[in-house]
C-alpha positions as CSV (number, residue, x, y, z in Angstrom):
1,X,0.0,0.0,0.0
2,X,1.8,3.3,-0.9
3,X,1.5,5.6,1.6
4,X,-0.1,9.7,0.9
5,X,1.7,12.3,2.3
6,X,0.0,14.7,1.3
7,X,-3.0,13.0,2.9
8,X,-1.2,12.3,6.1
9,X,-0.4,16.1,6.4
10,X,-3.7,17.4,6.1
11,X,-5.3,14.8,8.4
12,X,-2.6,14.8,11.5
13,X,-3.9,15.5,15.0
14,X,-1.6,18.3,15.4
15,X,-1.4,21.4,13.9
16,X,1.5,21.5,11.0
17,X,2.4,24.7,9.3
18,X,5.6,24.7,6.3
19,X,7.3,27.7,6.7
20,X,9.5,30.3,4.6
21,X,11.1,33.8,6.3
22,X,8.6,33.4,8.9
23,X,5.7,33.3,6.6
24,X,3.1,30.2,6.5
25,X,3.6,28.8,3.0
26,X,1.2,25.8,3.6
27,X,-0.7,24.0,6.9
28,X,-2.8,21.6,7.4
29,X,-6.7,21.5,8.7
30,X,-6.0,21.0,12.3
31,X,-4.0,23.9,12.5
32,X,-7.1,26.1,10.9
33,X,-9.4,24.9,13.7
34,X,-6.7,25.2,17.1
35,X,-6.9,29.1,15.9
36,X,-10.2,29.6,14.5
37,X,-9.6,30.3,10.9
38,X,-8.8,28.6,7.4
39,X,-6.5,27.7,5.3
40,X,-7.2,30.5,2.6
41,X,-7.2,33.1,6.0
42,X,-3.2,31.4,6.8
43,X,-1.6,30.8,3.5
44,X,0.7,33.6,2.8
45,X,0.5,35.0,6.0
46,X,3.3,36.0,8.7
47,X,3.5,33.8,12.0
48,X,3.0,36.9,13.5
49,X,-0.9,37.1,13.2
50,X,-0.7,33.7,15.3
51,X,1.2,35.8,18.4
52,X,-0.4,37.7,21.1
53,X,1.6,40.8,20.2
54,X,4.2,41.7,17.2
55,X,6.8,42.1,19.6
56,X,6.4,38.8,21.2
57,X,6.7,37.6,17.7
58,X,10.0,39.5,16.9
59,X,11.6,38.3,20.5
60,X,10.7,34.8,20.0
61,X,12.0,34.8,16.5
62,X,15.6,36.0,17.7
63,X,15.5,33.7,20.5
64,X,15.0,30.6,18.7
65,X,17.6,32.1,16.0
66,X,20.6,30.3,17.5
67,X,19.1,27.0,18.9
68,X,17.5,26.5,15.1
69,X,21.9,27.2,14.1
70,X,22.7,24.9,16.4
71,X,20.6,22.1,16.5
72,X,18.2,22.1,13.8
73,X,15.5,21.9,15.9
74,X,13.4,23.7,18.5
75,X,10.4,23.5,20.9
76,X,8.8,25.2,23.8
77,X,5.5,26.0,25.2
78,X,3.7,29.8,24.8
79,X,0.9,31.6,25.0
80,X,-0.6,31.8,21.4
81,X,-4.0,33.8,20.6
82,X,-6.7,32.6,18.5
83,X,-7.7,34.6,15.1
84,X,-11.1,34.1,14.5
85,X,-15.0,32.6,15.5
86,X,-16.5,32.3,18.4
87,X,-13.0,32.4,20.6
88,X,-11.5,34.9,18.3
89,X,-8.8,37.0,20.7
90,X,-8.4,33.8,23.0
91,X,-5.4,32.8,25.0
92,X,-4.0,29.4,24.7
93,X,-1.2,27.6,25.9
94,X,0.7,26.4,22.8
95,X,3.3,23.6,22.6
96,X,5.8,24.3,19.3
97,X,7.7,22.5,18.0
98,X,10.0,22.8,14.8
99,X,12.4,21.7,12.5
100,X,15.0,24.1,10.0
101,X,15.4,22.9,6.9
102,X,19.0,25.0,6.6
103,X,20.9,25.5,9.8
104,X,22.8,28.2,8.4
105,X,19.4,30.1,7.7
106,X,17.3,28.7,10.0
107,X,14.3,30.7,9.1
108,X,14.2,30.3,5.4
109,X,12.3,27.0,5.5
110,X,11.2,24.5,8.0
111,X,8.3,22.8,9.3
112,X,6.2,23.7,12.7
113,X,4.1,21.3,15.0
114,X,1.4,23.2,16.9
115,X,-0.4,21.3,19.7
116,X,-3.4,22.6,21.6
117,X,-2.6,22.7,25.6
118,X,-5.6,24.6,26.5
119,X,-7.5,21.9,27.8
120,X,-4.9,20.8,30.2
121,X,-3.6,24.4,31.1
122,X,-6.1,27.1,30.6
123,X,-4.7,30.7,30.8
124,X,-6.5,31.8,34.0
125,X,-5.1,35.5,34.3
126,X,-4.3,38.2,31.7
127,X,-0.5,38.1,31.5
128,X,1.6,40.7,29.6
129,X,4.1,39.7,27.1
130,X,7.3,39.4,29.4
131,X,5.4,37.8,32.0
132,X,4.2,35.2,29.4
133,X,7.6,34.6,28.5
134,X,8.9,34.4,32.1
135,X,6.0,31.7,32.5
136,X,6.8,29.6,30.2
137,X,10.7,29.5,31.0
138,X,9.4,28.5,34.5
139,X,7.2,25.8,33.6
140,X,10.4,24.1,31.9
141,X,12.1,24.1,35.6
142,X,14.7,27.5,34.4
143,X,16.0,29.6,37.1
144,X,15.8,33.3,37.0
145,X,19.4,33.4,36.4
146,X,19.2,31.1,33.1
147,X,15.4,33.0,32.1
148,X,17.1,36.3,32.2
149,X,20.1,35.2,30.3
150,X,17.8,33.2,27.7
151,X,15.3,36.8,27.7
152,X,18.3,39.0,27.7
153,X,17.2,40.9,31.1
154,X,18.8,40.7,34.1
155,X,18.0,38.2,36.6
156,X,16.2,40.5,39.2
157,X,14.0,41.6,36.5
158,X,13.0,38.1,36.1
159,X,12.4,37.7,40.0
160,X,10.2,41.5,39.8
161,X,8.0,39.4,37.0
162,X,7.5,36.2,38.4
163,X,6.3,38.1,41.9
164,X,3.9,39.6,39.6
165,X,2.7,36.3,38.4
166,X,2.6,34.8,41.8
167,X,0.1,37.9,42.7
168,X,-1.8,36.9,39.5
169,X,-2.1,33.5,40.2
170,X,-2.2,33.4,44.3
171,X,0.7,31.6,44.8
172,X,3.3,31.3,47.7
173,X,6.0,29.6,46.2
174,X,7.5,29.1,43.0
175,X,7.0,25.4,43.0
176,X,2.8,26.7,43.8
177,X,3.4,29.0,40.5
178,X,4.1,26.4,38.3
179,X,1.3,24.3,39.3
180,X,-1.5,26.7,39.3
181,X,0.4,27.8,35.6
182,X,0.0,24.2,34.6
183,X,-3.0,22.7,36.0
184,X,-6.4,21.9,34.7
């Protein structure tokens, strides 16, 4: 039996976007429905309209810059929004994953895995873009020390945002933080 690609692409349970420069050159029909839009609405468009903010955009794209160099790869969990229908404007813990297809350019082609966390980790408060970031670093078990080096800010400033977060999210400890970020 010879297997379609093409098929298996459009029918994954995951969200999967191809990529060139940052801009969505194809993606399949999961993808569409995680952000509440179609494929017509993506095609051609900049990852940025999938971000909560442009600048968010920008700062991840220069963050993941280097890993893509080294490694090829690259994954993380963020705080995505949601385009259009009935959730249009929505929060959502995202998990990303991707591939470069050229080290050396790491954002002239690759291929992008989006997964849906929002069931198992609802966004319960209205977080700014930093403290998004700094949330996200936490929930992978970073110290301030290695979040402000990875955000290029210094470590207090990193400690000043994740007090704000633990007044957010009534928590005591950092430890409580990252539960109440991550639980149902």
């Amino acid at each position: 039996m010879e297997i379609n690609y093409q098929l298996a692409f459009d029918m994954a349970p995951v969200g999967l976007a191809l990529s060139r420069n940052r801009t969505i050159m194809d993606c399949n029909q999961r993808l569409c429905e995680m952000f509440g839009t179609s494929r017509e609405q993506l095609i051609g468009q900049s990852f940025q309209v999938l971000y909560p903010s442009a600048d968010e955009f920008e700062r991840t794209g220069e963050r993941i810059t280097p890993i893509l160099n080294r490694s090829g790869t690259y994954a993380d969990d963020r705080i995505m929004r949601r385009m259009d229908g009935r959730l249009k404007g929505e929060a959502f813990w995202c998990h990303v994953t991707g591939r470069a297809l050229n080290r050396e350019a790491p954002h002239e082609a690759g291929i992008w895995c989006f997964e849906d966390l929002s069931a198992r980790r609802p966004v319960k408060a209205e977080l700014t873009a930093r403290e998004r970031e700094v949330a996200a670093h936490l929930m992978q078990g970073m110290t301030s020390k290695q979040i402000g080096k990875t955000l290029a800010i210094s470590h207090r400033t990193v400690e000043i945002y994740r007090a704000r977060l633990m007044r957010k999210y009534k928590a005591s400890t950092t430890g409580d933080l990252v539960h109440k970020l991550s639980a149902a």
